[in-house]
VMD Tcl script that builds the backbone (N, CA, C; Angstrom):
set m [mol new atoms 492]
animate dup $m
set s [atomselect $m all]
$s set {name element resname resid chain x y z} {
  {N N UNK 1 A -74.292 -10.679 -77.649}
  {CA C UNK 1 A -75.126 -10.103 -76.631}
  {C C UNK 1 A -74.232 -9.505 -75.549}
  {N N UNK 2 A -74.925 -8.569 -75.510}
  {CA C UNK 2 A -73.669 -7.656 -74.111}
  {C C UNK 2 A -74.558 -7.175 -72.746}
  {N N UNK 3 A -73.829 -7.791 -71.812}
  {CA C UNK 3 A -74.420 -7.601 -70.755}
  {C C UNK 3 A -73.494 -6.163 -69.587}
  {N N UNK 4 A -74.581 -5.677 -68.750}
  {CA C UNK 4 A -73.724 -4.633 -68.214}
  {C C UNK 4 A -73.974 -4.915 -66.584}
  {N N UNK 5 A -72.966 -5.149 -65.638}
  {CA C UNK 5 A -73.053 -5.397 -64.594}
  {C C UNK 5 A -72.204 -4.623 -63.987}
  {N N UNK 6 A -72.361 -4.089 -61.944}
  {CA C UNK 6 A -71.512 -3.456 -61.245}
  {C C UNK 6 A -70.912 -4.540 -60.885}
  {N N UNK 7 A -69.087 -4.098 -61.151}
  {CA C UNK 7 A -68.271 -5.078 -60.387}
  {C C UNK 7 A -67.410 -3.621 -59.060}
  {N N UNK 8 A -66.722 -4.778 -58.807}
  {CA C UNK 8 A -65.696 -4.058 -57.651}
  {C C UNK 8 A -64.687 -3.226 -58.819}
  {N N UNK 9 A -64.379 -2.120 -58.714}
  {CA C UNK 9 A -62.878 -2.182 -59.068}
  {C C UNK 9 A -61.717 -1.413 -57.934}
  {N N UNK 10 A -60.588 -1.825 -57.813}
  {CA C UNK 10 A -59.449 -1.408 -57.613}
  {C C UNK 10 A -58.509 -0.875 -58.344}
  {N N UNK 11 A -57.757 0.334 -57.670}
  {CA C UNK 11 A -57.271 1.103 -58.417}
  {C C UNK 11 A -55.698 0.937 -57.347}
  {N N UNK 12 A -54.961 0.531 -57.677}
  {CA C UNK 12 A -53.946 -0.044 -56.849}
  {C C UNK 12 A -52.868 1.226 -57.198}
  {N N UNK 13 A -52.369 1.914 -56.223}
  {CA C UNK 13 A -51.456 3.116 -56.556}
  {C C UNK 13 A -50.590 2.683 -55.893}
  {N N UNK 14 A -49.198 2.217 -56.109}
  {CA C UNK 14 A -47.909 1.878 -55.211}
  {C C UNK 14 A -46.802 2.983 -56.376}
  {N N UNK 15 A -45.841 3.925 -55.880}
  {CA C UNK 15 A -44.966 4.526 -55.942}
  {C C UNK 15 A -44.567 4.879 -57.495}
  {N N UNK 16 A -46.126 5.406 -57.829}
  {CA C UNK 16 A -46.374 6.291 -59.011}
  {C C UNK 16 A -46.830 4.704 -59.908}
  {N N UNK 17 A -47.022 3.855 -59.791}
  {CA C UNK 17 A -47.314 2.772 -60.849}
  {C C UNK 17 A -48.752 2.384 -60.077}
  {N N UNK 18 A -49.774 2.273 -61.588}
  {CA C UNK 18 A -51.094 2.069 -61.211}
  {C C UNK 18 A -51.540 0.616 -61.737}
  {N N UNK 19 A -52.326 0.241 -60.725}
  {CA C UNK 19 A -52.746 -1.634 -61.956}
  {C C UNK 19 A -54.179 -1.386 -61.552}
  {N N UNK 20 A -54.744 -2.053 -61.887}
  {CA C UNK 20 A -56.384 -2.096 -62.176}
  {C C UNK 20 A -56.981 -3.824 -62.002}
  {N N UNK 21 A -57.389 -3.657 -60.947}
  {CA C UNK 21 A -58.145 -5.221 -60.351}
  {C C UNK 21 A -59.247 -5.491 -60.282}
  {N N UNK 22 A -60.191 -6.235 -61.408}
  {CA C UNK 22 A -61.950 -6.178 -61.212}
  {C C UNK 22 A -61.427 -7.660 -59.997}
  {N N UNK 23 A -62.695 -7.030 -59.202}
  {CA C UNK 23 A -62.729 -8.576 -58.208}
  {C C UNK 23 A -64.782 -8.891 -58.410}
  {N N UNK 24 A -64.076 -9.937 -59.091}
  {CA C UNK 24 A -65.201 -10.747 -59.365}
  {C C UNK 24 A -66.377 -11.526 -58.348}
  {N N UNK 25 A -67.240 -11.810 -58.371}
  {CA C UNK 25 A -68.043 -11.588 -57.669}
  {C C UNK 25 A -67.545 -13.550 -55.976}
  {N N UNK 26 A -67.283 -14.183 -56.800}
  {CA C UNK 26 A -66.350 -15.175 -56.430}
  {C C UNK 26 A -65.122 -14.990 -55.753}
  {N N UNK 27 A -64.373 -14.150 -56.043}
  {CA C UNK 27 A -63.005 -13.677 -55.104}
  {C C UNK 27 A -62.824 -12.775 -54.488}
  {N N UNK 28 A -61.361 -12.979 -54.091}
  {CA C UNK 28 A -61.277 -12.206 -52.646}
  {C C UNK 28 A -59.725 -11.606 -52.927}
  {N N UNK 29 A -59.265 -10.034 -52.121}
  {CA C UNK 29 A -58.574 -9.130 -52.589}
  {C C UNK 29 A -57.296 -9.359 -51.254}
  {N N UNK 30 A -56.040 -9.821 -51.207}
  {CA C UNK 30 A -55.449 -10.456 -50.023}
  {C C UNK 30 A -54.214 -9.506 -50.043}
  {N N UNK 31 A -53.876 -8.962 -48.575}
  {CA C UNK 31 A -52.850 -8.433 -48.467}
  {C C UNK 31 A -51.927 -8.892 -47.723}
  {N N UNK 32 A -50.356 -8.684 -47.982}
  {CA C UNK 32 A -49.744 -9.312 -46.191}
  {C C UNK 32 A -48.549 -9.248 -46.916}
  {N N UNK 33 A -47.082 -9.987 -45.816}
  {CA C UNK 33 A -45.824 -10.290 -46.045}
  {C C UNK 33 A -45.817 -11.525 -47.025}
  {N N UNK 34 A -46.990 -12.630 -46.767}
  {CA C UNK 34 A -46.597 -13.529 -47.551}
  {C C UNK 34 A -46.473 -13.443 -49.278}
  {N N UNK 35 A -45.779 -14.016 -49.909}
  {CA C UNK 35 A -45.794 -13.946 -51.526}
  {C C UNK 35 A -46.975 -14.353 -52.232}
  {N N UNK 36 A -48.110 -15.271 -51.569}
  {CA C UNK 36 A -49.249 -15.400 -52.423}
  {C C UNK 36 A -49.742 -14.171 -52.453}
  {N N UNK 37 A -50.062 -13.524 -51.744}
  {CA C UNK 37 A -51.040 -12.238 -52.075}
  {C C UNK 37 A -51.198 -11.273 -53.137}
  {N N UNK 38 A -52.182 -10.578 -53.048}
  {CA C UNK 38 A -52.285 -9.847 -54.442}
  {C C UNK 38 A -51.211 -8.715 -54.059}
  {N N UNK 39 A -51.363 -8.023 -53.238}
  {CA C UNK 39 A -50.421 -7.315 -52.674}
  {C C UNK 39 A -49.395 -7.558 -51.260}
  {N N UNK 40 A -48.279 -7.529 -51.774}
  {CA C UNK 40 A -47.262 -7.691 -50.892}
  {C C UNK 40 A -46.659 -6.514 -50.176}
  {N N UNK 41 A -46.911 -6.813 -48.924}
  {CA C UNK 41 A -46.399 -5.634 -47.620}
  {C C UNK 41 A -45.285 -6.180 -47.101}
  {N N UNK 42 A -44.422 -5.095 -46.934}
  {CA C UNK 42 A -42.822 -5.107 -47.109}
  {C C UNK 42 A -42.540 -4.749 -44.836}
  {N N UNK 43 A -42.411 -4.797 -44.461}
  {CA C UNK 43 A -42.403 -4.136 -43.019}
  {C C UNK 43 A -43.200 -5.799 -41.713}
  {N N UNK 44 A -42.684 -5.766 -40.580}
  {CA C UNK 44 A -43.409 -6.453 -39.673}
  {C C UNK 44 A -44.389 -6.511 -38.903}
  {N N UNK 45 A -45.117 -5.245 -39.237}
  {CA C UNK 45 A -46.063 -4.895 -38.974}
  {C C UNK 45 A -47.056 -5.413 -39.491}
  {N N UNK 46 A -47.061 -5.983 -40.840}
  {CA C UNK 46 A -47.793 -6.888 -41.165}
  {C C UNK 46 A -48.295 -7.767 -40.937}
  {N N UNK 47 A -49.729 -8.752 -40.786}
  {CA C UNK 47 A -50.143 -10.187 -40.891}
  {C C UNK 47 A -49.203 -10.417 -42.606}
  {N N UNK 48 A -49.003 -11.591 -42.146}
  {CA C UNK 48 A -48.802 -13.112 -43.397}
  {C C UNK 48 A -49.307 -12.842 -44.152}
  {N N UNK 49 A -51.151 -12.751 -44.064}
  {CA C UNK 49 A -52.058 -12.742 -45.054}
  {C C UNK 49 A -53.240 -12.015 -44.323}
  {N N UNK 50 A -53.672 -10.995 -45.188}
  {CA C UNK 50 A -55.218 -10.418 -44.515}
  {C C UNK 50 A -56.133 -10.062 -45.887}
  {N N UNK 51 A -56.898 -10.928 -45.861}
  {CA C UNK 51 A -58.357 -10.803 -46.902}
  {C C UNK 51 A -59.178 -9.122 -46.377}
  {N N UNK 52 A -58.446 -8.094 -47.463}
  {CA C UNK 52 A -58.979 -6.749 -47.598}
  {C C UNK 52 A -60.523 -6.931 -47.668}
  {N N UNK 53 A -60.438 -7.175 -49.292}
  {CA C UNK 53 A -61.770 -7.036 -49.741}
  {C C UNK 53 A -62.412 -8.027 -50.176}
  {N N UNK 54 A -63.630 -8.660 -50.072}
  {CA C UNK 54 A -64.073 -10.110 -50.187}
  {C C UNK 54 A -65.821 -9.736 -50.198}
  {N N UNK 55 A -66.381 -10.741 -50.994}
  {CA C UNK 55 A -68.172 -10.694 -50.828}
  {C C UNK 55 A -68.525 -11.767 -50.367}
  {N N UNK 56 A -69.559 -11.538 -49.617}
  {CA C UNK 56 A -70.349 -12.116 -48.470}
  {C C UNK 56 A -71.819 -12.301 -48.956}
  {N N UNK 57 A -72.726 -13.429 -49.222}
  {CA C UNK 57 A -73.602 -13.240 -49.183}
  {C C UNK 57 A -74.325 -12.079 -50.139}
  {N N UNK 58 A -73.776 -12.328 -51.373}
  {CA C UNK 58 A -73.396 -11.069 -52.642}
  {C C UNK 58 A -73.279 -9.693 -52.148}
  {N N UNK 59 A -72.953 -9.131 -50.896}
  {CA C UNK 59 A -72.720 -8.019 -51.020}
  {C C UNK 59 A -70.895 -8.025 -50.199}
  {N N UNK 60 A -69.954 -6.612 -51.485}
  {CA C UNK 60 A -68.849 -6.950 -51.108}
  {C C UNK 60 A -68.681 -6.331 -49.435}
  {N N UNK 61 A -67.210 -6.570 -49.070}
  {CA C UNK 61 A -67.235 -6.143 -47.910}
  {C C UNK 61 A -65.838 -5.528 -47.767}
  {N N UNK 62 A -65.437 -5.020 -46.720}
  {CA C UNK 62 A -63.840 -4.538 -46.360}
  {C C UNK 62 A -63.602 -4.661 -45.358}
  {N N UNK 63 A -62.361 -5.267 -44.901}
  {CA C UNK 63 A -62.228 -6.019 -43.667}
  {C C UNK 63 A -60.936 -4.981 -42.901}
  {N N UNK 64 A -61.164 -4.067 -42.339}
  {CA C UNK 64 A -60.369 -2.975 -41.370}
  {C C UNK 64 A -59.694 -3.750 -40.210}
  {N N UNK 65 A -58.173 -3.423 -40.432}
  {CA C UNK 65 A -57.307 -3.851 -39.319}
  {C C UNK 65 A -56.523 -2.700 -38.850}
  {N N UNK 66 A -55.823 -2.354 -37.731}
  {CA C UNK 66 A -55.517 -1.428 -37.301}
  {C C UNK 66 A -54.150 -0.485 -37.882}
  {N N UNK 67 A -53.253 -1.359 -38.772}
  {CA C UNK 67 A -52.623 -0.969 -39.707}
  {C C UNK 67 A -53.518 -0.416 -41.261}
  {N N UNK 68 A -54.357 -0.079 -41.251}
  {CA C UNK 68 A -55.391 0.130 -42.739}
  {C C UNK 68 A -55.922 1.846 -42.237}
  {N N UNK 69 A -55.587 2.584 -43.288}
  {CA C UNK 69 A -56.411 3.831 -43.121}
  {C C UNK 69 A -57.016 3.995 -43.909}
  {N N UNK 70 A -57.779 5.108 -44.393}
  {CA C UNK 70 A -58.518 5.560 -45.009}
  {C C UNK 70 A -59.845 5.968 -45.048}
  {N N UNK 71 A -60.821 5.799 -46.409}
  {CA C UNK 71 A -62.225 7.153 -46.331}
  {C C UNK 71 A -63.091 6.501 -46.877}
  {N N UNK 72 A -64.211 6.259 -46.493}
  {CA C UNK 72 A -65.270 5.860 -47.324}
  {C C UNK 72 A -66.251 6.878 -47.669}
  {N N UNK 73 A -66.269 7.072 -49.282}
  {CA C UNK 73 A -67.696 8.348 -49.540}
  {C C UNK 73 A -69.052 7.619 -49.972}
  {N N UNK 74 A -69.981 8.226 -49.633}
  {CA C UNK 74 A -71.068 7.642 -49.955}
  {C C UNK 74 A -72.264 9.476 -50.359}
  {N N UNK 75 A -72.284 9.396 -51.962}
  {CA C UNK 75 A -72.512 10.470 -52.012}
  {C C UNK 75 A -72.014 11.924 -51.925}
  {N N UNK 76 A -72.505 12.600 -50.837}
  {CA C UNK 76 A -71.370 13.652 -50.356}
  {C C UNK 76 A -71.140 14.067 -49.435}
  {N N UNK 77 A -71.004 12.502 -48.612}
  {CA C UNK 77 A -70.492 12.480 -47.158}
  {C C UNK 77 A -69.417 11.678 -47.452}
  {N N UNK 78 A -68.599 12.100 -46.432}
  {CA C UNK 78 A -67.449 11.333 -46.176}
  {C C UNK 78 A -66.565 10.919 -44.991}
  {N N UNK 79 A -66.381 10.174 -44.781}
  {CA C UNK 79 A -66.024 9.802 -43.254}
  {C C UNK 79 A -64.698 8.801 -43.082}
  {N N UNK 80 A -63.779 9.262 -42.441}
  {CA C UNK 80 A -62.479 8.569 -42.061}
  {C C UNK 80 A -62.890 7.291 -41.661}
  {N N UNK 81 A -62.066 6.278 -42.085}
  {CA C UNK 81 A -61.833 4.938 -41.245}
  {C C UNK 81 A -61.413 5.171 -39.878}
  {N N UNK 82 A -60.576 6.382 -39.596}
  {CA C UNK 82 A -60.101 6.332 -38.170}
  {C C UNK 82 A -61.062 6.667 -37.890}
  {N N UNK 83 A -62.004 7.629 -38.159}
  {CA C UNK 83 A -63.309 7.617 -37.186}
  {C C UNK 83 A -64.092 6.859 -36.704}
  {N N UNK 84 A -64.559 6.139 -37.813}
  {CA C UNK 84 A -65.455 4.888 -37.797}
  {C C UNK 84 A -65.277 4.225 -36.258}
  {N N UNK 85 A -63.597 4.373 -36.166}
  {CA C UNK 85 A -63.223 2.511 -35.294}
  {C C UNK 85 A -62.933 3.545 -34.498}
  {N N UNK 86 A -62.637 4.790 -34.182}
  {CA C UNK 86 A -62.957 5.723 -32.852}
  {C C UNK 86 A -63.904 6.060 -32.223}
  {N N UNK 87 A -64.752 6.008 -33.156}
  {CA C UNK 87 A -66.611 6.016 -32.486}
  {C C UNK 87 A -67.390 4.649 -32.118}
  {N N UNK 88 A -66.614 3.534 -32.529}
  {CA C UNK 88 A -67.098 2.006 -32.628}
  {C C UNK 88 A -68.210 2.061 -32.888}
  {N N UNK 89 A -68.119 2.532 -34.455}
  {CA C UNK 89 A -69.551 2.281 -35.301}
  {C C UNK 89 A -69.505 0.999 -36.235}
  {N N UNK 90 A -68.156 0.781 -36.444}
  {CA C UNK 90 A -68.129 -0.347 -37.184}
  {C C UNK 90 A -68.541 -1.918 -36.302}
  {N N UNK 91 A -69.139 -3.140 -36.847}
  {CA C UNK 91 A -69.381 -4.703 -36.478}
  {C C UNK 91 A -67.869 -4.942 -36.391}
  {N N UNK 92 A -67.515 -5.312 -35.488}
  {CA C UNK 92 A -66.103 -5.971 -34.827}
  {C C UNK 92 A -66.088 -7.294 -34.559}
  {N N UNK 93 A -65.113 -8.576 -35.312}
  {CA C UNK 93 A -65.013 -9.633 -35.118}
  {C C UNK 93 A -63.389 -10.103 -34.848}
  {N N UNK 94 A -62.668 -10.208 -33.224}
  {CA C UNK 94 A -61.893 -9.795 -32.788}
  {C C UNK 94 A -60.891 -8.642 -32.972}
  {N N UNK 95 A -59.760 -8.433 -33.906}
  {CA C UNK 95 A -59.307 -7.073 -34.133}
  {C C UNK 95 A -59.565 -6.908 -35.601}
  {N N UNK 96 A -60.751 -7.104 -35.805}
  {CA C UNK 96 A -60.997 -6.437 -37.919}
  {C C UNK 96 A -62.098 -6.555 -37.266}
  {N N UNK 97 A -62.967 -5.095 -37.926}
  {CA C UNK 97 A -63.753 -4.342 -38.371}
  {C C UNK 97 A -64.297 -4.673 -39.791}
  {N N UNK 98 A -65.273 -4.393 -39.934}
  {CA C UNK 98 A -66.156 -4.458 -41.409}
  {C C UNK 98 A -66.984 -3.612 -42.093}
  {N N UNK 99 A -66.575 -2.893 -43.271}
  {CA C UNK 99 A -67.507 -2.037 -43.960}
  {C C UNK 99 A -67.911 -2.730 -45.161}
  {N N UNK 100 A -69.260 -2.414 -45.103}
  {CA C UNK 100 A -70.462 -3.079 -45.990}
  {C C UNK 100 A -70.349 -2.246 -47.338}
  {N N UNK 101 A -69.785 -2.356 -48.273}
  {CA C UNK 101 A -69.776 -1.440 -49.696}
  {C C UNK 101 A -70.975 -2.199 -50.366}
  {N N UNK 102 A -71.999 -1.094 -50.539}
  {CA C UNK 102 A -72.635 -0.530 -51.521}
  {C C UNK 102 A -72.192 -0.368 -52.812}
  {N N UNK 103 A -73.103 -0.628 -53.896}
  {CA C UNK 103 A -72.708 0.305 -55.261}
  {C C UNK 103 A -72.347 1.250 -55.417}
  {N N UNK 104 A -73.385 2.301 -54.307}
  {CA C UNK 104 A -73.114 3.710 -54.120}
  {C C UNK 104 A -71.437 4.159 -53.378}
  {N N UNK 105 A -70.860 3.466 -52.525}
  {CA C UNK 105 A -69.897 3.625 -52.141}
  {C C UNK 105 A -68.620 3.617 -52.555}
  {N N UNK 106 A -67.920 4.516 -52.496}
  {CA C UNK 106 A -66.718 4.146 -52.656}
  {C C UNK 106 A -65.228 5.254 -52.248}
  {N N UNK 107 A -64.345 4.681 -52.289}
  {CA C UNK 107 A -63.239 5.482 -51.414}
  {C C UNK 107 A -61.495 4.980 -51.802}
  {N N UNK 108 A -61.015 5.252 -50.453}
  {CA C UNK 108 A -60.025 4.632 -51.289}
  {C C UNK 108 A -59.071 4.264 -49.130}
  {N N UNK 109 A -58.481 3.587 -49.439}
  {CA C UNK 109 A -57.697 2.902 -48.279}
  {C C UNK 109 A -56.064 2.882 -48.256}
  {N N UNK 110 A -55.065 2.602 -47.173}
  {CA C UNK 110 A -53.923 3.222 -47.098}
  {C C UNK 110 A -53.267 1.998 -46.507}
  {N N UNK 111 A -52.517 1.235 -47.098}
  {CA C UNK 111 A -51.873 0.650 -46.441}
  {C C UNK 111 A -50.421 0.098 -46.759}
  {N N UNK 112 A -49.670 0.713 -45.650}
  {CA C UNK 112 A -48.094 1.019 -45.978}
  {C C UNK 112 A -48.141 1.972 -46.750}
  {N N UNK 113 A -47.215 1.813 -48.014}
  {CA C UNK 113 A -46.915 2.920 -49.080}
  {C C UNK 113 A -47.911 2.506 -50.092}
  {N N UNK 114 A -48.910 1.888 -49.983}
  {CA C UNK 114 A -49.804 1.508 -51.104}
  {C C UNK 114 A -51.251 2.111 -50.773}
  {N N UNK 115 A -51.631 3.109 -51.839}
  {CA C UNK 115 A -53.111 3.680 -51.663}
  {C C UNK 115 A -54.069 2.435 -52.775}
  {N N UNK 116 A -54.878 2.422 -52.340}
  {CA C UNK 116 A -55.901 1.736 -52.856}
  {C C UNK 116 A -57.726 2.076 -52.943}
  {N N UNK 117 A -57.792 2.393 -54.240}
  {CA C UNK 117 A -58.731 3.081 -54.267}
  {C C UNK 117 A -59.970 2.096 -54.709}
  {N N UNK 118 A -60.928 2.600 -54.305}
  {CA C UNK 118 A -62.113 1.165 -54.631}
  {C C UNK 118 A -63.795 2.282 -54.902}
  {N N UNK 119 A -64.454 1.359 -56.534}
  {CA C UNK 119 A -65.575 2.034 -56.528}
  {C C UNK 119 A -65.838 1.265 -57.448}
  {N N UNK 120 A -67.661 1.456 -57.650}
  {CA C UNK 120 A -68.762 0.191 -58.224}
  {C C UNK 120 A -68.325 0.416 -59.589}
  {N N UNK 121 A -67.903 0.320 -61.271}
  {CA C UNK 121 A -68.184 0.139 -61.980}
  {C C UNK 121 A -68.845 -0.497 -62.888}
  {N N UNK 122 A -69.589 -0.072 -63.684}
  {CA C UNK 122 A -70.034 -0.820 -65.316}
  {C C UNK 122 A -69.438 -1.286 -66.246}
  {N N UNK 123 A -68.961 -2.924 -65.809}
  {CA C UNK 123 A -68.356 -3.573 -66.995}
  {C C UNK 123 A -69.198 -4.230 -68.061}
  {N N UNK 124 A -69.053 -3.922 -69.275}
  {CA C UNK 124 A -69.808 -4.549 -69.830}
  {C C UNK 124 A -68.932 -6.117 -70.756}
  {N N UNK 125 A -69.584 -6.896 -70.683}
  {CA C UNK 125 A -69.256 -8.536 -70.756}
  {C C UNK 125 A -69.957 -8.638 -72.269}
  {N N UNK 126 A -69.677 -9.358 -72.916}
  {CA C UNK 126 A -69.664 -10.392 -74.177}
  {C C UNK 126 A -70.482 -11.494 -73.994}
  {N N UNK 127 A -71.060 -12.328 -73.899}
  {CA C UNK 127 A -71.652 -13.539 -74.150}
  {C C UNK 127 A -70.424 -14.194 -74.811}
  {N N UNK 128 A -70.012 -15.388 -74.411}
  {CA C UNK 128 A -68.803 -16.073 -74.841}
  {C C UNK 128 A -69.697 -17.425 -76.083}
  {N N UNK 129 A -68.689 -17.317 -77.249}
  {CA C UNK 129 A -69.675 -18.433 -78.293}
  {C C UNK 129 A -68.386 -19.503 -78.399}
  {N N UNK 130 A -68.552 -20.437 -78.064}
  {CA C UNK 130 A -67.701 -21.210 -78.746}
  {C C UNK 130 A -67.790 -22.251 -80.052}
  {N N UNK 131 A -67.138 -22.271 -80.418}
  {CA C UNK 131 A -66.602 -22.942 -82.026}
  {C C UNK 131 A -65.989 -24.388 -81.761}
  {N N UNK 132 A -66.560 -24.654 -82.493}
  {CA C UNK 132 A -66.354 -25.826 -83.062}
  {C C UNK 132 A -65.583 -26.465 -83.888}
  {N N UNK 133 A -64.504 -26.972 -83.159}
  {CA C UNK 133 A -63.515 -27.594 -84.149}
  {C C UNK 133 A -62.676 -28.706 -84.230}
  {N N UNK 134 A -62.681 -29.542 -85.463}
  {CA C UNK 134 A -62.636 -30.987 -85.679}
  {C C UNK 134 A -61.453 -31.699 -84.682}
  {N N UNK 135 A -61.198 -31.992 -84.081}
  {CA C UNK 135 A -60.317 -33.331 -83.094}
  {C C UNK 135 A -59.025 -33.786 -84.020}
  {N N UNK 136 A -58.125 -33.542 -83.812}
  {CA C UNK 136 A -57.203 -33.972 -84.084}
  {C C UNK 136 A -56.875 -35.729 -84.848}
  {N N UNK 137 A -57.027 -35.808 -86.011}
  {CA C UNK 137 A -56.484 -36.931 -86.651}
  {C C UNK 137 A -55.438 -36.753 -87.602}
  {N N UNK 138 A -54.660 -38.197 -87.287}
  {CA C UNK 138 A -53.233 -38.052 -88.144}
  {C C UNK 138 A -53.705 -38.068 -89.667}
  {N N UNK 139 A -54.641 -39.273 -90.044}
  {CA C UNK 139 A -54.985 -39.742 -90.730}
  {C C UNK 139 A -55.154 -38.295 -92.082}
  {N N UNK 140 A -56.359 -37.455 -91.301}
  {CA C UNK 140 A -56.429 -36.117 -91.628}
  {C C UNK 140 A -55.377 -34.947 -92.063}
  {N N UNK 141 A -54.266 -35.281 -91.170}
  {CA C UNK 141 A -53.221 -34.308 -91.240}
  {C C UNK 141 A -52.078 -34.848 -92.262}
  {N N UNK 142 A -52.109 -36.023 -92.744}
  {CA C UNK 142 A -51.171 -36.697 -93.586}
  {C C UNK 142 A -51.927 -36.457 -94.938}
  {N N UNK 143 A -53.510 -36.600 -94.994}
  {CA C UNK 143 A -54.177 -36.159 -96.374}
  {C C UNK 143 A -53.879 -34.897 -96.867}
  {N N UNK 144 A -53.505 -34.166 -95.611}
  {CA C UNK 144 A -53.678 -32.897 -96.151}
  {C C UNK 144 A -51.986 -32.385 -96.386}
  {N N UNK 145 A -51.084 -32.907 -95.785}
  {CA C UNK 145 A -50.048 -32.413 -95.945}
  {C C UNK 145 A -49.419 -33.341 -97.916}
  {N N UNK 146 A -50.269 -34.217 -97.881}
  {CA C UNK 146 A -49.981 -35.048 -99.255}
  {C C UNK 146 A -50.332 -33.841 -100.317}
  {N N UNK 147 A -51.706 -32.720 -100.118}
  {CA C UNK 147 A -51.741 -32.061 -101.298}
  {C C UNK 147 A -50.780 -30.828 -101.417}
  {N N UNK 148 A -50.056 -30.767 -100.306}
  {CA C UNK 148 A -49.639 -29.442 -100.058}
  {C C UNK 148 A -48.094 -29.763 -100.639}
  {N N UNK 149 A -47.623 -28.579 -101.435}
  {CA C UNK 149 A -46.489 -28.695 -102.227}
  {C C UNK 149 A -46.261 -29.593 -103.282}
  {N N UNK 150 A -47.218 -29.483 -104.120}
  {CA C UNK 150 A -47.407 -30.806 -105.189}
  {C C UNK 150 A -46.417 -30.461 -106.325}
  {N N UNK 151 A -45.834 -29.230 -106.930}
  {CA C UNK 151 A -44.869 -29.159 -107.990}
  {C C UNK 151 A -43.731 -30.054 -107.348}
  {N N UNK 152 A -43.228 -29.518 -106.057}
  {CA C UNK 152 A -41.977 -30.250 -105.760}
  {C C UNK 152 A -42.052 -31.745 -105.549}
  {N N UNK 153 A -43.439 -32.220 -104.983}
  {CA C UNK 153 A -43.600 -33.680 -104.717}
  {C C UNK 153 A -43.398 -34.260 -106.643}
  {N N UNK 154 A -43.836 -33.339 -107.706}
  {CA C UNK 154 A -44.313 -34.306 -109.146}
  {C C UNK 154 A -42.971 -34.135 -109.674}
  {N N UNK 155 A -41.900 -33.186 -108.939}
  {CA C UNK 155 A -40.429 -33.077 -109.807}
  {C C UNK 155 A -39.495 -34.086 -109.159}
  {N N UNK 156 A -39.854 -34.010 -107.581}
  {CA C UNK 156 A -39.333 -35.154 -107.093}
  {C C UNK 156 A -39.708 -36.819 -107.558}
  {N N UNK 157 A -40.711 -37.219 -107.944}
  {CA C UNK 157 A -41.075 -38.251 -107.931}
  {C C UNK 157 A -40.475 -38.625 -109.836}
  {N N UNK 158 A -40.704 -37.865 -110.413}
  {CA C UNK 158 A -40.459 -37.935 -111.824}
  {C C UNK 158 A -39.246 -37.724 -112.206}
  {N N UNK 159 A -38.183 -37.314 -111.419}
  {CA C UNK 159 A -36.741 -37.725 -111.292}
  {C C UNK 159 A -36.287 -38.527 -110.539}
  {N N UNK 160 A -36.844 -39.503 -109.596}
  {CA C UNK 160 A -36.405 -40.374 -109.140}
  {C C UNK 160 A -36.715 -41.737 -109.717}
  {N N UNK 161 A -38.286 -41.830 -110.654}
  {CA C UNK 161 A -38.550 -42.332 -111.764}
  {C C UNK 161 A -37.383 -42.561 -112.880}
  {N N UNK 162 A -36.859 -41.588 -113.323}
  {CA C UNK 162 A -35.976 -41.426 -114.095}
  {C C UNK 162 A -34.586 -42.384 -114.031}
  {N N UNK 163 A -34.199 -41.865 -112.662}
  {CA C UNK 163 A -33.309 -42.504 -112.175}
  {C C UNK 163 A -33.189 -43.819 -111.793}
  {N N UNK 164 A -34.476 -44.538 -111.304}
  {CA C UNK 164 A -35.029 -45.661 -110.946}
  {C C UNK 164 A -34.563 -46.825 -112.281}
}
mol reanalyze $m
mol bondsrecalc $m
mol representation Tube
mol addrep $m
C-alpha cells in the first residue's frame, strides 16, 4: 500500500555540492558553529546552535535571525526576508522572527556560503511489512550444519573407521 504525503524538503547548496533533507514531520533543521548540527557555520558571527526550520503544532515554521537572508514565494508573489523584518511584518520572539510555511510556499534562504532552498513535496511511502523469523537456536544451527557437507563428513568418518 502506498501512501502520498507533503513533506518539507531541503535542497542544501554549499560550494557546488547538493544534499537533499526530508524533515519529517517530528524534527527539526539546526544550524550554527557547533558540530551537532545539520549544518555547520564556519565564521563568529554565528550562534552555537539555531533551529532554522522546525513544526509547530503540525504546521512547519522558519525561524529568521539577522544573519539569514533570503525569499519566500507563495504563488507569484515574492517577497525578500529583508523586507519582511524591514516592514515588521513578521511575529518577533526576542531577535528571531517567524515564517509560517504553507504547502503552497516555498523559497529558498542564505546563510553564510550556504543557499538553502525549501518547498512542499510528494513523497510517496510504502507501508512497512515485517517478517517473521525463527529466534536463534544452537540446537537448530548444529542440525543443520550436521547435513551440510555430507560426502566429506561419510569419507571422513569411513577412513577413520578404517584406521580405527
Amino acid at each position: 500500500m502506498t501512501v502520498r504525503y507533503k513533506t518539507l524538503v531541503l535542497n542544501i547548496i554549499r560550494s557546488n555540492h547538493v544534499r537533499k533533507v526530508y524533515l519529517k514531520s517530528d524534527s527539526q533543521f539546526t544550524v550554527g558553529q557547533s558540530g551537532d548540527n545539520d549544518l555547520i557555520l564556519y565564521g563568529t558571527e554565528y550562534p552555537k546552535k539555531h533551529t532554522l526550520f522546525y513544526q509547530k503544532s503540525g504546521v512547519y515554521q522558519l525561524n529568521v535571525k539577522p544573519f539569514i537572508n533570503g525569499e519566500v514565494t507563495l504563488n507569484s508573489s515574492s517577497l525578500k526576508i529583508s523586507d519582511l523584518l524591514q516592514h515588521d511584518i513578521l511575529p518577533q520572539k526576542g531577535d528571531s522572527y517567524f515564517i509560517r510555511l504553507s504547502p503552497d510556499k516555498q523559497g529558498f534562504v542564505t546563510v553564510g556560503d550556504t543557499k538553502i532552498e525549501f518547498s512542499f513535496q510528494y513523497i510517496e511511502r510504502t507501508a512497512t511489512r515485517t517478517i517473521k523469523s525463527p529466534v536463534y537456536s544452537w540446537t537448530r544451527a548444529t542440525i543443520k550444519r550436521l547435513g551440510s557437507d555430507l560426502l566429506f563428513k561419510i569419507i571422513f568418518l569411513t577412513l577413520f573407521t578404517f584406521n580405527a
